[in-house]
C-alpha positions in Angstrom: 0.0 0.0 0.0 1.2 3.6 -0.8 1.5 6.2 1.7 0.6 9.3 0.7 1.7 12.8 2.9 0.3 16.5 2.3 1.8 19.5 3.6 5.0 17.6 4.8 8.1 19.9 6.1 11.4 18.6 7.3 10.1 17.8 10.7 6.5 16.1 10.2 3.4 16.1 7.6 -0.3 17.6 8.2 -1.6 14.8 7.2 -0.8 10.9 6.0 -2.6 8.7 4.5 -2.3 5.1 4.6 -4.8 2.1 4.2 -8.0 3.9 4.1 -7.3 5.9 6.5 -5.9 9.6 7.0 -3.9 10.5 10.3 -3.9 13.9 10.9 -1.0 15.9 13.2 -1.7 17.8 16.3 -3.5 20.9 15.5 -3.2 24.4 17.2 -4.9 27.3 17.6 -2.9 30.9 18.0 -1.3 30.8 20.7 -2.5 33.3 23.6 -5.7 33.2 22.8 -8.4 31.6 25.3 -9.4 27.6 25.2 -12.5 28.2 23.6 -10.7 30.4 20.7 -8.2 28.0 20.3 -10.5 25.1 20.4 -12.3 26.5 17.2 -9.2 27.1 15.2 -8.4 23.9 16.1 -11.3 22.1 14.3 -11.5 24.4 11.8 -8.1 23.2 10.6 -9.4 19.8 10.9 -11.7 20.4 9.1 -9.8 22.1 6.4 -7.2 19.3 6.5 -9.9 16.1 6.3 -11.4 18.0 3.1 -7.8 18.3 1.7 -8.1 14.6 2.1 -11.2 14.5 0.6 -13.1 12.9 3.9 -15.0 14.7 6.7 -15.9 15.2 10.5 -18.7 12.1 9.9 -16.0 9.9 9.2 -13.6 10.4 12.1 -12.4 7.0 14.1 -10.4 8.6 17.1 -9.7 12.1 18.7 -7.1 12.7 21.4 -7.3 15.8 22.8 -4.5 17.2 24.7 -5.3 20.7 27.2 -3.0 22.5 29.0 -5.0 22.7 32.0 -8.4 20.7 32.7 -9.5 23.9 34.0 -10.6 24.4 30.2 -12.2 20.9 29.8 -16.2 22.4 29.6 -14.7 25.1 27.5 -12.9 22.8 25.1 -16.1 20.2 25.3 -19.0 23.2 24.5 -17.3 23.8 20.9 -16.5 20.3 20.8 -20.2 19.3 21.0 -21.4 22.0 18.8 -18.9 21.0 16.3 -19.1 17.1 16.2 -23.5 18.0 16.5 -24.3 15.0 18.3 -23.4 12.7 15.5 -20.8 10.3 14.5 -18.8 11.1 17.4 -15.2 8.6 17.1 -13.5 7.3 20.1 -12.3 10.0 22.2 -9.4 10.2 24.8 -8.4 14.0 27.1 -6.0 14.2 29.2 -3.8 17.3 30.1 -0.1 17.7 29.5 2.5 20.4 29.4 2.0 21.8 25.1 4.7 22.6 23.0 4.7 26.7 24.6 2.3 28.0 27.6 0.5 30.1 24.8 -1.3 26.5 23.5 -4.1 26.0 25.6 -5.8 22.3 23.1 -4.4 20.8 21.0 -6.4 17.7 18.6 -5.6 15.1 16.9 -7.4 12.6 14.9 -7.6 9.9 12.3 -10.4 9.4 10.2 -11.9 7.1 7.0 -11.2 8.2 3.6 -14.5 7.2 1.5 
């Protein structure tokens, strides 16, 4: 089976692709801004990423979302909802950890089916 990578730099790809299925890197919102901000950037890259793909939200398998604090876990989780809308939700996993700078408040990644 091929693998396939978009938007790959010297360090890691946005995206690869690989038996059906398209894993995407962590994504970020600006850094600074609040959970909630961050949270839709954040799936609005996803979003932009699974279309580059050519799959969607309604395919996803698994999340892992990463926060800087839990403090921001009903933050994080009201977009969340509103984005996934009740349906198709994939596998989930949160858990807090120490981001790449204090400015990154969530960080997401998934995997989803390609059609």
């Amino acid at each position: 089976m091929t693998i396939q990578r978009l938007h790959s730099g010297p360090r890691m790809s946005q995206a690869v692709f690989h038996g059906g299925i398209v894993h995407l890197a962590g994504q970020v919102g600006a850094p600074g801004e609040d959970a909630t901000a961050q949270t839709r950037a954040v799936l609005a890259s996803i979003d932009t990423l699974l279309a580059e793909a050519g799959t969607d939200k309604s395919r996803l398998l698994t999340a892992t979302i990463w926060l800087a604090d839990m403090a921001d876990f009903a933050a994080m989780n009201a977009v969340w909802e509103e984005w996934i809308g009740g349906a198709n939700a994939p596998t989930r996993a949160t858990g807090e950890v120490r981001l790449a700078t204090p400015d990154y408040k969530v960080e997401v990644i998934v995997t989803a089916a390609l059609p």
